[in-house]
C-alpha positions in Angstrom: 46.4 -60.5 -14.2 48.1 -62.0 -10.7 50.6 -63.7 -12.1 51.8 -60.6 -14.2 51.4 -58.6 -10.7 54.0 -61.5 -9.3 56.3 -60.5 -11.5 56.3 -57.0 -10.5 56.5 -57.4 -7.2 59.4 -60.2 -7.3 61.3 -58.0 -9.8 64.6 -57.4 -8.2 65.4 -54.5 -10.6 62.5 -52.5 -9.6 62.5 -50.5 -6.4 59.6 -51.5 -4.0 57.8 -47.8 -4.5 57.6 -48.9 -8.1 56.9 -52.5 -7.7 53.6 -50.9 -5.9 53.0 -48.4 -8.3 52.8 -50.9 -11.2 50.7 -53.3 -9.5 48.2 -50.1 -8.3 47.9 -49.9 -12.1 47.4 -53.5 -12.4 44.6 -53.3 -10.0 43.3 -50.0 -10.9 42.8 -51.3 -14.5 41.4 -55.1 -13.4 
């Protein structure tokens, strides 16, 4: 799962709010 949450937060097309949000999710569901 850290590599996909990586990708999220290195995302350049992705504002930083939503670059946490996803990962949150990431986590939440880990």
């Amino acid at each position: 799962m850290s590599s996909q949450i990586d990708d999220y937060m290195r995302d350049p097309d992705k504002p930083l709010s939503e670059q946490y949000r996803l990962a949150a999710l990431e986590w939440a569901d880990a």
